[in-house]
C-alpha positions as CSV (number, residue, x, y, z in Angstrom):
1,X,15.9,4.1,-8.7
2,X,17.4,0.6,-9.1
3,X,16.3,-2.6,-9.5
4,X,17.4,-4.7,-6.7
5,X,18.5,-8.2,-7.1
6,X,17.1,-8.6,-3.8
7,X,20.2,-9.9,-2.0
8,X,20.0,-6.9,0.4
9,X,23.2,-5.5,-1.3
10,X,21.4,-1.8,-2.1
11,X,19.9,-0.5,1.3
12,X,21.6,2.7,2.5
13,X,22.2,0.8,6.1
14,X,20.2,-2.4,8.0
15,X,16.9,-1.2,8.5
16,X,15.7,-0.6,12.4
17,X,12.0,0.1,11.4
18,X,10.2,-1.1,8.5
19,X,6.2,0.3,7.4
20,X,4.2,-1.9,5.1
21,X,1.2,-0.7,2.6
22,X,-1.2,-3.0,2.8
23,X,-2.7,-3.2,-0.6
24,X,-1.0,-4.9,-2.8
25,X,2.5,-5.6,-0.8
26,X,0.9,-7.1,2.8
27,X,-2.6,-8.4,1.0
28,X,-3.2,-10.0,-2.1
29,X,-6.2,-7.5,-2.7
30,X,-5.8,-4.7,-5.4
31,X,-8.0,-7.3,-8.0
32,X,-10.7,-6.9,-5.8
33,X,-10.9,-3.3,-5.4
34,X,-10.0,-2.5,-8.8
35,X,-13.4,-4.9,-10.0
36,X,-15.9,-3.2,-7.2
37,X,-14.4,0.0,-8.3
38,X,-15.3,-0.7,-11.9
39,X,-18.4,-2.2,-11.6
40,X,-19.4,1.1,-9.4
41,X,-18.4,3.7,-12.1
42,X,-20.2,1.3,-14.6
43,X,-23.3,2.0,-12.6
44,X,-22.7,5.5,-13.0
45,X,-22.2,5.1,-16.7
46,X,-18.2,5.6,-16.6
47,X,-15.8,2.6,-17.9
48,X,-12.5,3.0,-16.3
49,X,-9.5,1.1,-17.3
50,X,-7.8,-1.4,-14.6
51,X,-4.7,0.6,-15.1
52,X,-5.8,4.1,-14.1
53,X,-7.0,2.4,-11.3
54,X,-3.6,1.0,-10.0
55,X,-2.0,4.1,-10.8
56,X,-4.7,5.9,-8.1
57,X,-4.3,3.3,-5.5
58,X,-4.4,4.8,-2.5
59,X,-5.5,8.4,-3.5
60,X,-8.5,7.9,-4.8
61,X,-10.0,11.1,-3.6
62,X,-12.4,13.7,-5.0
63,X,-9.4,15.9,-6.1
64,X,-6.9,13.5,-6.8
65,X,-9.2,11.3,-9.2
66,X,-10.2,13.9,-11.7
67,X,-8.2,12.7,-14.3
68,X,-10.1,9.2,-14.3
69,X,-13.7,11.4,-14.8
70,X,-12.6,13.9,-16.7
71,X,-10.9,11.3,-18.9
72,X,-14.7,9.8,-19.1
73,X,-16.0,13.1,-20.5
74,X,-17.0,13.9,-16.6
75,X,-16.7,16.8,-14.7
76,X,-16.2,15.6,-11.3
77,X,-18.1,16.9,-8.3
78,X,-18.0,16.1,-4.7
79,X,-21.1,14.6,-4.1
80,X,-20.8,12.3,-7.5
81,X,-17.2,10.8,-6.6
82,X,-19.3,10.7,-2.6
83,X,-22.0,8.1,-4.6
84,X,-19.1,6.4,-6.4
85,X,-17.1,5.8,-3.7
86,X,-19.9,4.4,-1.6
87,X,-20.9,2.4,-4.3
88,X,-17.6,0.5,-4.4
89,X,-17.3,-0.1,-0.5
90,X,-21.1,-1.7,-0.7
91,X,-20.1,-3.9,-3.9
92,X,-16.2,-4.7,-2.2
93,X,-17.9,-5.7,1.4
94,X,-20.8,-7.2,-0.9
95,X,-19.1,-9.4,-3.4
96,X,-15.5,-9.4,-2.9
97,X,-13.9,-9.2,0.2
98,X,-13.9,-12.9,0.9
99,X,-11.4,-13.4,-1.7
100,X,-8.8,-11.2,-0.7
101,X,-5.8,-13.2,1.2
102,X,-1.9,-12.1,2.6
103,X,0.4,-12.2,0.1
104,X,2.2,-16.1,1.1
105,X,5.0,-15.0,2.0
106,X,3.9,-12.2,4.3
107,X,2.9,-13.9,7.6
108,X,6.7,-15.7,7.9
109,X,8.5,-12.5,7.1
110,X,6.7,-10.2,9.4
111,X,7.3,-13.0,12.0
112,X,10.9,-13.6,11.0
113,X,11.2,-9.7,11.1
114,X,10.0,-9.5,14.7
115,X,12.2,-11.9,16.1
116,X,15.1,-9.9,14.4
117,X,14.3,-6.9,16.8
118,X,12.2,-4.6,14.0
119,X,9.7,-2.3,14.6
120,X,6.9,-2.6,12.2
121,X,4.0,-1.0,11.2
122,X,1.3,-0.7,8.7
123,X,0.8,2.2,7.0
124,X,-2.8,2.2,4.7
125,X,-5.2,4.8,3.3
126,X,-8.0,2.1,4.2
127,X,-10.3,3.0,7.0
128,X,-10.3,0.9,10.0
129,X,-13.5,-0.6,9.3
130,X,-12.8,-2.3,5.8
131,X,-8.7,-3.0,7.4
132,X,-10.7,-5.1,10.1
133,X,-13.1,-6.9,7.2
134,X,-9.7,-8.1,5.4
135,X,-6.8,-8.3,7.1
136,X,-6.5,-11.3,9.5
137,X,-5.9,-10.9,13.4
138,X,-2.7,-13.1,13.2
139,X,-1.1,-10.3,11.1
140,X,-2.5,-7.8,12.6
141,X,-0.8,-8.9,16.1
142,X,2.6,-8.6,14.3
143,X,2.6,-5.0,13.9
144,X,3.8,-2.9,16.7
145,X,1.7,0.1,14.9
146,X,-1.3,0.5,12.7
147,X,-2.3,3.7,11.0
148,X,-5.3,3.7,8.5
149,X,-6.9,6.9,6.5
150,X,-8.8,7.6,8.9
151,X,-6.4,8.6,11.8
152,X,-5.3,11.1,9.6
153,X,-6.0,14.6,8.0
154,X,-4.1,14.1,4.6
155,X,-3.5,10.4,3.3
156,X,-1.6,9.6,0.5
157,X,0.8,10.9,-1.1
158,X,0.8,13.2,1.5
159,X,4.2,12.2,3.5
160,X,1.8,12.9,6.7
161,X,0.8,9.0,7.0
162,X,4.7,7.5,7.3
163,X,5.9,10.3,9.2
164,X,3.0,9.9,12.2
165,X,3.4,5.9,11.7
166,X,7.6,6.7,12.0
167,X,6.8,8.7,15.5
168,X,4.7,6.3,16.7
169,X,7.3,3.6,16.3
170,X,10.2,5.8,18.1
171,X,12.5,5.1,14.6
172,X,15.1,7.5,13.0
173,X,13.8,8.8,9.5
174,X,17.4,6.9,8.3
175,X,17.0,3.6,10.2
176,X,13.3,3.5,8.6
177,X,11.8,1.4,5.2
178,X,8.9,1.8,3.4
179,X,7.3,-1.2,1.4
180,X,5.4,0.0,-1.3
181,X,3.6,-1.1,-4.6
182,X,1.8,2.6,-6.0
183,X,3.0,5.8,-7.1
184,X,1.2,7.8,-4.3
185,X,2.3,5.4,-1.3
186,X,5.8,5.7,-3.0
187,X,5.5,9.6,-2.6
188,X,4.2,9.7,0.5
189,X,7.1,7.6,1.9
190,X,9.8,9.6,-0.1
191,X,8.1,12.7,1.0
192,X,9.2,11.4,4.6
193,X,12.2,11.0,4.1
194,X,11.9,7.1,3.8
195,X,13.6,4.6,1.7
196,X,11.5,2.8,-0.5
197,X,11.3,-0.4,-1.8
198,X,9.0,-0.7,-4.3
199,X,7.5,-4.4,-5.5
200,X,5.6,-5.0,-8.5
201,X,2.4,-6.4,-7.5
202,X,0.4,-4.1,-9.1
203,X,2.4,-2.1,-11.6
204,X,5.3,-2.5,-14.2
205,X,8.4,-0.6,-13.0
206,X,8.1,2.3,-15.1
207,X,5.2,3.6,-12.6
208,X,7.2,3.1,-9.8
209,X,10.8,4.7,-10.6
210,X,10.5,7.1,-7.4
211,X,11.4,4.4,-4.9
212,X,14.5,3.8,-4.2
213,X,14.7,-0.2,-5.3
214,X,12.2,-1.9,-7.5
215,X,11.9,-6.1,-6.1
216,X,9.8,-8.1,-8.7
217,X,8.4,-10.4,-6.4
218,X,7.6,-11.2,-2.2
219,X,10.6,-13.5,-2.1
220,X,12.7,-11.2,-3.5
221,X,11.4,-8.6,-0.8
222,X,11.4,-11.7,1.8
223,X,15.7,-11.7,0.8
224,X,16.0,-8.3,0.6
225,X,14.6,-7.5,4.4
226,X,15.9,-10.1,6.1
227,X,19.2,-10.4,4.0
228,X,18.7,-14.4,3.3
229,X,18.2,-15.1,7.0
230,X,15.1,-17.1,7.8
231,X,15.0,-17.5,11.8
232,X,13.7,-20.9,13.1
């Protein structure tokens, strides 16, 4: 891992395809869910810190969030994670979703990006349903390729998200970059064969030491894709 001064200086070679989380690195929204997730295991008489949350982004899954019940005293079973888990989409769509926004920077890079010739996509565990509640048409429009949890059989950190979404876009696993802000999107990319820039929406960088380069901020990413060009 390294920590990238986000001049562009540490990619391997000038990216041809890039693939965007959406979470937390395209949308200003992990806040959101972490509060409807916690108010939902609340009901169920569980109090689960933010952090554990943002460390599960992603993979929050009957298997793959044991640790936060069993933490809680709980032994997990399906159908209880099944009530939790509907519990939070009803309090998200409900309460929260209203408030979630792109990131500022996002809608001129992606642009800026596409006039440069790259292929994007979007790569999220989401399912289509809640991705068309939150994240506005004009981005949407921007990506050549969309793939959300449901399209698939294994989301992350399963590497089977980014390497569908890296088919779908035609792009060679070492012309390709993932832009990540969680430990399982992180894995899924890597898993790939992906680079992975990691930013630190979410998480300090000692959770995120997988990916490849570490950017503290969106204008930092903004530099490091784009190499300080910003097209008119």
């Amino acid at each position: 891992m390294r920590y990238a001064d986000g001049s562009g200086s540490e990619t391997r070679k000038e990216a041809e395809a890039i693939l965007f989380d959406m979470d937390g690195v395209v949308l200003d929204s992990m806040p959101w869910h972490v509060r409807a997730w916690q108010e939902a295991f609340r009901e169920f008489g569980l109090t689960v810190p933010e952090e554990a949350l943002y460390l599960h982004e992603g993979a929050i899954e009957a298997e793959t969030s044991r640790k936060i019940f069993e933490d809680q005293g709980v032994t997990p079973t399906e159908e209880l994670f099944r009530k939790v888990l509907k519990r939070q989409r009803e309090l998200f769509r409900k309460k929260y979703w209203p408030f979630v926004k792109p990131f500022p920077e996002i809608p001129d890079l992606l642009a800026d990006l596409r006039r440069q010739g790259k292929k994007l996509a979007l790569v999220t565990s989401s399912h289509r349903e809640i991705l068309e509640e939150i994240l506005p048409r004009s981005l949407r429009g921007l990506f050549h390729f969309i793939l959300t949890g449901d399209q698939v059989r294994r989301r992350k950190p399963h590497p089977e998200p980014y390497l569908l979404a890296r088919e779908k876009l035609s792009a060679p696993e070492d012309g390709s970059l993932a832009v990540e802000n969680a430990p399982a999107g992180i894995k899924s990319a890597k898993g790939a064969g992906l680079f992975c820039v990691a930013l630190t929406t979410t998480l300090p960088p000692e959770h995120l030491r997988e990916a490849d380069v570490i950017l503290p901020s969106h204008r930092e990413l903004y530099r490091f894709l784009t190499n300080g060009r910003k097209d008119a």
